[in-house]
PDB file of N, CA, C and O in Angstrom:
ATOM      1  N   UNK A   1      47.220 190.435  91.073  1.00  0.00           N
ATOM      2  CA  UNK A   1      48.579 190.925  91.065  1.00  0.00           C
ATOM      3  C   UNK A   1      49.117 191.083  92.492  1.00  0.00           C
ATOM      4  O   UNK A   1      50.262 190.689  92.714  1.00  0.00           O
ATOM      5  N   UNK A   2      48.356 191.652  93.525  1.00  0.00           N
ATOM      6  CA  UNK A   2      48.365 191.647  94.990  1.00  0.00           C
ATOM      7  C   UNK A   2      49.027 190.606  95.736  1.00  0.00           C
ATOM      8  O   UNK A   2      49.994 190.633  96.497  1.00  0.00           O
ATOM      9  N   UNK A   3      48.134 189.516  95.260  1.00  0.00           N
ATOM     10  CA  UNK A   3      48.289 187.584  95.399  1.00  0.00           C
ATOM     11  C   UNK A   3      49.717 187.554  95.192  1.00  0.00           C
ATOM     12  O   UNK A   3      50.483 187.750  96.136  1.00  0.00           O
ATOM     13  N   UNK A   4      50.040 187.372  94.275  1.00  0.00           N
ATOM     14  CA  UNK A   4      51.622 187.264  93.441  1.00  0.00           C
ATOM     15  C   UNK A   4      52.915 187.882  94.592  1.00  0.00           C
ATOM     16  O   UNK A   4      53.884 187.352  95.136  1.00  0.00           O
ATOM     17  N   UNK A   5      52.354 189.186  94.598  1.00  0.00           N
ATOM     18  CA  UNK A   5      53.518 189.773  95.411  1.00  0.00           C
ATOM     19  C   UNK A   5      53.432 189.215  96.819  1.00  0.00           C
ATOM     20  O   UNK A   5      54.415 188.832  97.454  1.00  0.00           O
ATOM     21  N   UNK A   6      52.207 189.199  97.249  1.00  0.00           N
ATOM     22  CA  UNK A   6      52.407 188.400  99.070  1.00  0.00           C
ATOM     23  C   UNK A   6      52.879 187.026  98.608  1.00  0.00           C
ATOM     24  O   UNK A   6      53.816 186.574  99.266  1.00  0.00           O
ATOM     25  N   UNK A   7      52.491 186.385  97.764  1.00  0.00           N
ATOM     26  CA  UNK A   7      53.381 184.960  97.813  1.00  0.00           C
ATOM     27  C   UNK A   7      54.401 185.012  97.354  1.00  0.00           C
ATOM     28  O   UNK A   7      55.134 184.113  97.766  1.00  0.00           O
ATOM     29  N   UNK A   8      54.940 185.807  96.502  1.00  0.00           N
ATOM     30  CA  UNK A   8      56.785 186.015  96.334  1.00  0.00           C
ATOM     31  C   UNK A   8      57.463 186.276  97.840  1.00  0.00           C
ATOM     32  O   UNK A   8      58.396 185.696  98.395  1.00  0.00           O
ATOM     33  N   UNK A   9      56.614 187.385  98.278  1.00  0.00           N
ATOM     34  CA  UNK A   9      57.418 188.008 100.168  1.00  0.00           C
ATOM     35  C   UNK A   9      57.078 186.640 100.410  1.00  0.00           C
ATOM     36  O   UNK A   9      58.237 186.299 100.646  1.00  0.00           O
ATOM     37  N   UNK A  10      56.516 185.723 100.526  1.00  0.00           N
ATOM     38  CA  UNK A  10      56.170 184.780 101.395  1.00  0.00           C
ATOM     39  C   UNK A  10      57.427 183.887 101.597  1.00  0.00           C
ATOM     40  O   UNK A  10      58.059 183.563 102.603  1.00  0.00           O
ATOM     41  N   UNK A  11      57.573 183.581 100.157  1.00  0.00           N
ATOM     42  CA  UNK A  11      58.809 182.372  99.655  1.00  0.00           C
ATOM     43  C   UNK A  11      60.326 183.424 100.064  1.00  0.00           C
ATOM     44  O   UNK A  11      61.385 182.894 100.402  1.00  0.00           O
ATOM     45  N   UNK A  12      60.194 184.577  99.977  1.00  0.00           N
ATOM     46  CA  UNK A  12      61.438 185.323 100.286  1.00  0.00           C
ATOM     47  C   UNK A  12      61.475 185.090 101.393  1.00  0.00           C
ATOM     48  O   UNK A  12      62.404 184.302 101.575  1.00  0.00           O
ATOM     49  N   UNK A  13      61.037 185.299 102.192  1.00  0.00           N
ATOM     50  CA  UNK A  13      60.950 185.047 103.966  1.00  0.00           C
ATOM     51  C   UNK A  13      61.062 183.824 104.095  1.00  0.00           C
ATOM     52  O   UNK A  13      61.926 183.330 104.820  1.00  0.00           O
ATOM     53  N   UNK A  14      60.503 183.368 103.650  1.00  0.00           N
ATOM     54  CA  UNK A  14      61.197 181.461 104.175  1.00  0.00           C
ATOM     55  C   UNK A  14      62.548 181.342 104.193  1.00  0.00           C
ATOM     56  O   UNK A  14      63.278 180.929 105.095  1.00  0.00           O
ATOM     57  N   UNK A  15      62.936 181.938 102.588  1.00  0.00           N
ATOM     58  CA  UNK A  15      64.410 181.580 102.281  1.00  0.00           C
ATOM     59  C   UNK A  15      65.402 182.285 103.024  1.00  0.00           C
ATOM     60  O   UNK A  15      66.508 181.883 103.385  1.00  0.00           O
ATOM     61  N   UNK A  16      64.876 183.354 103.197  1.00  0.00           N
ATOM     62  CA  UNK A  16      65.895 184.416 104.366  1.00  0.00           C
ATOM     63  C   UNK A  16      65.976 183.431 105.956  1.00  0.00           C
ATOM     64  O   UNK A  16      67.004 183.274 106.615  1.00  0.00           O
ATOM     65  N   UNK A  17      65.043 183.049 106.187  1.00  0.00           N
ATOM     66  CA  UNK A  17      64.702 182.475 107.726  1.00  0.00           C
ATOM     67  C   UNK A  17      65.527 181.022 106.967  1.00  0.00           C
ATOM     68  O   UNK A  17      66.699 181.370 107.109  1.00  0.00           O
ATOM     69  N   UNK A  18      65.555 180.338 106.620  1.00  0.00           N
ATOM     70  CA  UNK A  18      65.994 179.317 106.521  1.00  0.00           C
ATOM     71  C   UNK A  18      67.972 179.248 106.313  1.00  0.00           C
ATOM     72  O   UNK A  18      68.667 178.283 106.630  1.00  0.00           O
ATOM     73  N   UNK A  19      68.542 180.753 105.620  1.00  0.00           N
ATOM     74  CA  UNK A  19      69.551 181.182 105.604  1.00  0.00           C
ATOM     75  C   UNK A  19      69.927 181.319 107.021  1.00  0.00           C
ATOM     76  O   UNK A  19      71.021 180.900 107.399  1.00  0.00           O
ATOM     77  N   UNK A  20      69.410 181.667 107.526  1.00  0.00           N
ATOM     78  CA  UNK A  20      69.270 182.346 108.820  1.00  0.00           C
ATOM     79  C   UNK A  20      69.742 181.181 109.683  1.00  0.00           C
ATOM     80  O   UNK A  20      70.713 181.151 110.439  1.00  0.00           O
ATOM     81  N   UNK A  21      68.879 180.260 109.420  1.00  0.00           N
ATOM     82  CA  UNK A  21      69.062 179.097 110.489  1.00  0.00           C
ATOM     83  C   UNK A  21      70.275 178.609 110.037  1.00  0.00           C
ATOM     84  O   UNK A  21      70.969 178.033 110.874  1.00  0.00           O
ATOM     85  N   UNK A  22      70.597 178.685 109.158  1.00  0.00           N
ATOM     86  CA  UNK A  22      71.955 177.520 108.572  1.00  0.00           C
ATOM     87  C   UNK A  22      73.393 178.204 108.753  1.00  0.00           C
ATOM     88  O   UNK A  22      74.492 177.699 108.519  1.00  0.00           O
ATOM     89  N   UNK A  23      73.074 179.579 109.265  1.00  0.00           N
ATOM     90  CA  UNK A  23      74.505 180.660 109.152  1.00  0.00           C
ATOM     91  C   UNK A  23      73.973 180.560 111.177  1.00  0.00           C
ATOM     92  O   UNK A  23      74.900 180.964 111.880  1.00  0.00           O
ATOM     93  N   UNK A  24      72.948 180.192 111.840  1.00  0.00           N
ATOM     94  CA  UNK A  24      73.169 179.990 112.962  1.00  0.00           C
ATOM     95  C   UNK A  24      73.646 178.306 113.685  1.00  0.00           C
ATOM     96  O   UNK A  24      74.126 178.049 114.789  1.00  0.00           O
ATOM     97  N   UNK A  25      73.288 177.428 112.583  1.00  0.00           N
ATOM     98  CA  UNK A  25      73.907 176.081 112.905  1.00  0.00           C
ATOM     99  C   UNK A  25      75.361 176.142 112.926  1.00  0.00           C
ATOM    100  O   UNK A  25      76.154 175.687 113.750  1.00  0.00           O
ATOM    101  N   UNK A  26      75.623 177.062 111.421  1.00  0.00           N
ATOM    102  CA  UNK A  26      76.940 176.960 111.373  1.00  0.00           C
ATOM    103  C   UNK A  26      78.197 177.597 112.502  1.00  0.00           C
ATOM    104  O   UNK A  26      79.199 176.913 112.710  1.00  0.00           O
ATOM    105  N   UNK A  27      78.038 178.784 113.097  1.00  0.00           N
ATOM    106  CA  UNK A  27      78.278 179.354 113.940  1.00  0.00           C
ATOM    107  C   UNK A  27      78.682 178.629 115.378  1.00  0.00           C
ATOM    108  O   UNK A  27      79.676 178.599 116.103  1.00  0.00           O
ATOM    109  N   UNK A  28      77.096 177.958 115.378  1.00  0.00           N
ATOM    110  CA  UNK A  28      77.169 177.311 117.246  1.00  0.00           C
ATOM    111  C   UNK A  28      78.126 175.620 117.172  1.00  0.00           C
ATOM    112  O   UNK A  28      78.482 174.791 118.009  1.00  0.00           O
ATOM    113  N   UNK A  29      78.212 175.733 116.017  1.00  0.00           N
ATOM    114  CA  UNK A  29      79.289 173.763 115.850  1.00  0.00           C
ATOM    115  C   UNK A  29      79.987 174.268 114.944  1.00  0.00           C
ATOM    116  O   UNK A  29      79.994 173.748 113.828  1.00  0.00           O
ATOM    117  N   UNK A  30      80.885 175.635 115.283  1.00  0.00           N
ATOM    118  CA  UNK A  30      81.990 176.038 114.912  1.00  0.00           C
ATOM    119  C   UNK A  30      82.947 175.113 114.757  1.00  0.00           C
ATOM    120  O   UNK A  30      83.354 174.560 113.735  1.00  0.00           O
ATOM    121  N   UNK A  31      83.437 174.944 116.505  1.00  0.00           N
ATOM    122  CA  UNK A  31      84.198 174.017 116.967  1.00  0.00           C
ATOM    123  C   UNK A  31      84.188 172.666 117.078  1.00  0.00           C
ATOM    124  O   UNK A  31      84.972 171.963 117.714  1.00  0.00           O
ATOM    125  N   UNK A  32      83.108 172.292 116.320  1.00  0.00           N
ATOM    126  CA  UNK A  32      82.745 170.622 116.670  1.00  0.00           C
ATOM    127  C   UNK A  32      83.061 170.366 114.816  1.00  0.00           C
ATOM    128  O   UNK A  32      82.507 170.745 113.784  1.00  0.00           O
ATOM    129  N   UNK A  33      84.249 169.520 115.154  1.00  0.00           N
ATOM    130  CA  UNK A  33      85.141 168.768 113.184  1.00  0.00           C
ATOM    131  C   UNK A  33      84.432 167.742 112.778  1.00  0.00           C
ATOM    132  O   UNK A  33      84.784 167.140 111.764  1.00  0.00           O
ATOM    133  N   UNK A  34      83.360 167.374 113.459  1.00  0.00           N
ATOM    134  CA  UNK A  34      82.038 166.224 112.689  1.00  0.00           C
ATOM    135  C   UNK A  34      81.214 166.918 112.592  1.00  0.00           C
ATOM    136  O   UNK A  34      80.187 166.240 112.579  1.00  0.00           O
ATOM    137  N   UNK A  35      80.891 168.366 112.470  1.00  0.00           N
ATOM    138  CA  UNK A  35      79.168 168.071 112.350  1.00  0.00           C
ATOM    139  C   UNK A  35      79.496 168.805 110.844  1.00  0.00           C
ATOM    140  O   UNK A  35      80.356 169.539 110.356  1.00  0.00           O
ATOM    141  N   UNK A  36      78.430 168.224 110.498  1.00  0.00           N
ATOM    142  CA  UNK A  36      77.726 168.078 108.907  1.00  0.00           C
ATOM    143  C   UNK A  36      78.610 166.784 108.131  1.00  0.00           C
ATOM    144  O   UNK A  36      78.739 166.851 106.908  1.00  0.00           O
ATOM    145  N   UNK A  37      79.285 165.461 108.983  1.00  0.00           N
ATOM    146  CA  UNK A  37      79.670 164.286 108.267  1.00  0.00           C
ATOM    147  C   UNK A  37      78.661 163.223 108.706  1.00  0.00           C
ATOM    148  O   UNK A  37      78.026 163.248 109.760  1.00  0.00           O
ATOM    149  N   UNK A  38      78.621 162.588 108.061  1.00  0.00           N
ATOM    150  CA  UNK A  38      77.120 161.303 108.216  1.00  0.00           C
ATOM    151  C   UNK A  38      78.131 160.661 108.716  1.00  0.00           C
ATOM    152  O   UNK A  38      77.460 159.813 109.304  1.00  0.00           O
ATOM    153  N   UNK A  39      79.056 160.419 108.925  1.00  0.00           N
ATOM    154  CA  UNK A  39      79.945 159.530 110.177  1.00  0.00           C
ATOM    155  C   UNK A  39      80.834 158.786 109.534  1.00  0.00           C
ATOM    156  O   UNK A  39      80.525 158.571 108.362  1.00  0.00           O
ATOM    157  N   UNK A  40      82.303 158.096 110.063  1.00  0.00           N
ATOM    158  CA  UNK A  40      82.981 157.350 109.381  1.00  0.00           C
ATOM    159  C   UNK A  40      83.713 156.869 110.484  1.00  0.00           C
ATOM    160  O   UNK A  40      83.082 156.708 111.528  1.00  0.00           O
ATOM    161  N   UNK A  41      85.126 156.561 110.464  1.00  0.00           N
ATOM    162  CA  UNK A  41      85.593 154.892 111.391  1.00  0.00           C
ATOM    163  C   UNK A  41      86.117 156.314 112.348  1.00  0.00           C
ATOM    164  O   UNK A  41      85.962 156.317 113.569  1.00  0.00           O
ATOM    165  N   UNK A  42      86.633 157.277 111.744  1.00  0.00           N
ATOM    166  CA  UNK A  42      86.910 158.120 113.026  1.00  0.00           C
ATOM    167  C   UNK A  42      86.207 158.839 113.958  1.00  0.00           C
ATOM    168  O   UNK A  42      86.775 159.173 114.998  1.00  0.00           O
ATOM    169  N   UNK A  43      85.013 159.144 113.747  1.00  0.00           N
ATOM    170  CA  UNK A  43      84.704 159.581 114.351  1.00  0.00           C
ATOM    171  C   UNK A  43      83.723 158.631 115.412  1.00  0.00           C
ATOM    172  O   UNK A  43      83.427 159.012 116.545  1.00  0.00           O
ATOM    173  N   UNK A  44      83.160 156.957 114.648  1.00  0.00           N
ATOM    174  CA  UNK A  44      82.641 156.267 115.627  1.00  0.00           C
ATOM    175  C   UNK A  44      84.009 156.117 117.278  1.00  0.00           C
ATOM    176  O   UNK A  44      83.899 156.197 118.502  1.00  0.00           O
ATOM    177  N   UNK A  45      85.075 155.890 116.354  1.00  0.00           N
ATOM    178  CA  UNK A  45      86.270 155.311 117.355  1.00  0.00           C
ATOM    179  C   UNK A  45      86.018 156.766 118.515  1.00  0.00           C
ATOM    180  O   UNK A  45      85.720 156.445 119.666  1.00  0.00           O
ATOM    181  N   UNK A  46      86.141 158.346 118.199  1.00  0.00           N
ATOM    182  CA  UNK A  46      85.973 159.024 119.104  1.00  0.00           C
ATOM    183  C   UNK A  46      84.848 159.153 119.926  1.00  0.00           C
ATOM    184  O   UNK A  46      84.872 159.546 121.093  1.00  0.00           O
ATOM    185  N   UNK A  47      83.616 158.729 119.131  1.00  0.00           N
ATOM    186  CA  UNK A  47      82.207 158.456 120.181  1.00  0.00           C
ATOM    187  C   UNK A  47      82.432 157.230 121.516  1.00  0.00           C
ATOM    188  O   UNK A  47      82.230 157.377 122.721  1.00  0.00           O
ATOM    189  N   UNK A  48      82.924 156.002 120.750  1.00  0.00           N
ATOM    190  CA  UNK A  48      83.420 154.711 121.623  1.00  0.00           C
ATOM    191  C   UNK A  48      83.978 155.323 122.801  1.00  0.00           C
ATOM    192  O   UNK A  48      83.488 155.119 123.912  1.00  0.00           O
ATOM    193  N   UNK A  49      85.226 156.247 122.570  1.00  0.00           N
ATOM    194  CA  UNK A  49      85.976 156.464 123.303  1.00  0.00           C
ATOM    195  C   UNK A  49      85.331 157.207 124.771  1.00  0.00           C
ATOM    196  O   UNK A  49      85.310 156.997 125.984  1.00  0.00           O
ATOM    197  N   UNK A  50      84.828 158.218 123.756  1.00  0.00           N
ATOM    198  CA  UNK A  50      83.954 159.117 124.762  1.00  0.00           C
ATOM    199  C   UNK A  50      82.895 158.601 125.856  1.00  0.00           C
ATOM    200  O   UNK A  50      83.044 158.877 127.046  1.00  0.00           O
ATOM    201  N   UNK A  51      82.105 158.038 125.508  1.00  0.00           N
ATOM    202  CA  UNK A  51      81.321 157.351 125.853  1.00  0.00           C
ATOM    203  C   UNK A  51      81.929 156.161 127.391  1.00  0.00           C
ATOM    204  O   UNK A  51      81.410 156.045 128.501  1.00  0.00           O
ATOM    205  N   UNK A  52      83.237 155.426 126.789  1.00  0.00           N
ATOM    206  CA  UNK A  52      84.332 154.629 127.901  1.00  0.00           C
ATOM    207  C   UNK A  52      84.502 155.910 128.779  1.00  0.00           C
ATOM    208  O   UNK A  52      84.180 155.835 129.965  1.00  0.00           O
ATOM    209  N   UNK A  53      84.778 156.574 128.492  1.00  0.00           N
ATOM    210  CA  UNK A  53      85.029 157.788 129.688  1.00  0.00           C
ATOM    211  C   UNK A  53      84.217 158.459 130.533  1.00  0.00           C
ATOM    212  O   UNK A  53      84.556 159.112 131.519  1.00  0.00           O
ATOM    213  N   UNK A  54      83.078 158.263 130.088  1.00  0.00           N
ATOM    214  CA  UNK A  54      81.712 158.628 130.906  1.00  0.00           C
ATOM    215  C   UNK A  54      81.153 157.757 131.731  1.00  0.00           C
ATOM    216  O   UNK A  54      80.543 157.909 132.790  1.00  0.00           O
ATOM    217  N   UNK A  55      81.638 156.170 130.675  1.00  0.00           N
ATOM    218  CA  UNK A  55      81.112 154.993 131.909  1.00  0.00           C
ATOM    219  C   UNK A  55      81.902 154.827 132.739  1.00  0.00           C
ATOM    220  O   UNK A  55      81.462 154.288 133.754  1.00  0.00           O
ATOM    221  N   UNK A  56      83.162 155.132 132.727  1.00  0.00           N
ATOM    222  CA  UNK A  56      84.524 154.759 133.439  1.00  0.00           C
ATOM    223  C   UNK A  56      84.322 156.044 134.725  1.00  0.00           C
ATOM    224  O   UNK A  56      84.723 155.871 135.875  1.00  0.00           O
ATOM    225  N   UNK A  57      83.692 157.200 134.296  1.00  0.00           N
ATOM    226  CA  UNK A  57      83.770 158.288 135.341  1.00  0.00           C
ATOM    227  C   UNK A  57      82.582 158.362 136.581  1.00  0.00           C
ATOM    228  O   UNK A  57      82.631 158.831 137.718  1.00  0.00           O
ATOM    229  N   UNK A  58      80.982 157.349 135.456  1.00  0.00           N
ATOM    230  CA  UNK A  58      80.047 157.078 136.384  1.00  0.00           C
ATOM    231  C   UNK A  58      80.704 155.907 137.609  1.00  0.00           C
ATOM    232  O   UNK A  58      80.653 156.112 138.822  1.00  0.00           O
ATOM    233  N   UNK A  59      81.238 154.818 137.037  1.00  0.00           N
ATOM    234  CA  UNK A  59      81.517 153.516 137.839  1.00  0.00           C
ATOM    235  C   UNK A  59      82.623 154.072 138.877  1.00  0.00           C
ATOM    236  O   UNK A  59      82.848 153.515 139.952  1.00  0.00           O
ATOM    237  N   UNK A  60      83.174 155.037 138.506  1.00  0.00           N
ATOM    238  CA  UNK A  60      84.364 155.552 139.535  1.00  0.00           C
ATOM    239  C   UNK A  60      83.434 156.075 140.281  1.00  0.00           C
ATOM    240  O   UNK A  60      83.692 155.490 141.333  1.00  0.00           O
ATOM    241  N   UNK A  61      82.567 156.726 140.512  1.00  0.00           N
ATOM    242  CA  UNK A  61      81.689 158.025 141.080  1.00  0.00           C
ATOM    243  C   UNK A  61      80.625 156.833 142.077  1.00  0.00           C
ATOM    244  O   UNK A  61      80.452 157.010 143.283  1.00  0.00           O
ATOM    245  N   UNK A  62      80.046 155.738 141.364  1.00  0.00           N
ATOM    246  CA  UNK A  62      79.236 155.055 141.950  1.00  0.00           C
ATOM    247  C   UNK A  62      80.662 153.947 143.513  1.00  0.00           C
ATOM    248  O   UNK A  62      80.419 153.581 144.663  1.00  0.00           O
ATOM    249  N   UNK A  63      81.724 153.854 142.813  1.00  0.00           N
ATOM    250  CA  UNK A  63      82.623 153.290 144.081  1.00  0.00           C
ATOM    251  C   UNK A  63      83.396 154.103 144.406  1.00  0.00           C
ATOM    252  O   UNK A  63      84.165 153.680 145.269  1.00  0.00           O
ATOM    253  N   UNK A  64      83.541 154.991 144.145  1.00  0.00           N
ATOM    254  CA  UNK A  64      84.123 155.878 144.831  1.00  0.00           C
ATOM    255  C   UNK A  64      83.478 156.479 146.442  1.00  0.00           C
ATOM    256  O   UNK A  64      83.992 157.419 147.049  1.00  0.00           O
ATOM    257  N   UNK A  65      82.180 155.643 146.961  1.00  0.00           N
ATOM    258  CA  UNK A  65      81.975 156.090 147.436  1.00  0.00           C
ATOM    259  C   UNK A  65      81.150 157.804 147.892  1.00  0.00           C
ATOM    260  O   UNK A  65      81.381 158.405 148.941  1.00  0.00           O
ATOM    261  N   UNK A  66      80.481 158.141 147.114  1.00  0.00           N
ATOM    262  CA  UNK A  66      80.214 159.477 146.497  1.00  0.00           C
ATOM    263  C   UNK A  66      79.066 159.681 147.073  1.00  0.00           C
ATOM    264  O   UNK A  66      78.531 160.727 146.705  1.00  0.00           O
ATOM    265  N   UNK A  67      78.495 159.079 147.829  1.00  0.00           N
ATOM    266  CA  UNK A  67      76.908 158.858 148.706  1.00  0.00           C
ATOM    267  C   UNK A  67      76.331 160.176 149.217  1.00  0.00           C
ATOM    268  O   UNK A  67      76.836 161.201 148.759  1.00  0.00           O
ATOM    269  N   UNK A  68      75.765 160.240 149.724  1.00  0.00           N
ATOM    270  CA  UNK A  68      75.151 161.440 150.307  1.00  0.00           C
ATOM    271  C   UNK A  68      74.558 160.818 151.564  1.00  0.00           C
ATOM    272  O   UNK A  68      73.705 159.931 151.612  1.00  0.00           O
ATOM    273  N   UNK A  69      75.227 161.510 152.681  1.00  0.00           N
ATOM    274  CA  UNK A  69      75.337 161.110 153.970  1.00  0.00           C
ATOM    275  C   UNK A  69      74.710 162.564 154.740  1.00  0.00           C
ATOM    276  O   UNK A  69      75.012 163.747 154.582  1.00  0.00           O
ATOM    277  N   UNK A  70      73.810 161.957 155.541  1.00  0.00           N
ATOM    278  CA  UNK A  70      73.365 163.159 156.655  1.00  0.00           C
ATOM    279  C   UNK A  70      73.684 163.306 157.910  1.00  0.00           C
ATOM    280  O   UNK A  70      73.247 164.263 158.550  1.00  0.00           O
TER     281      UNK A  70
END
């Protein structure tokens, strides 16, 4: 009977900790309007985009002259 009750607390505690994690995912990608979508044409087009802007900001940064001079 002992058995029973530590493995009920057992499975309760998982499920609490696992609540737990999903009310803390949810929280920290408040602000982010894709997360929890497996992806679609809008949001690849905003990755594309993003991504052009990072290469566009490295290639500026690499001629821009940006060296490190002593």
């Amino acid at each position: 009977m002992v058995l029973q009750y530590i493995i009920v607390g057992l499975i309760l505690l998982a499920a609490l900790l696992y609540v737990a994690y999903l009310i803390r995912e949810t929280i920290c990608h408040a602000n982010d309007k894709c997360y929890g979508c497996a992806g679609c044409a809008i949001h690849d087009r905003l990755k594309r985009k993003r991504c052009k802007a990072e290469k566009d900001a490295q290639t500026k940064g690499a001629k821009g002259g940006l060296s490190k001079s002593s």
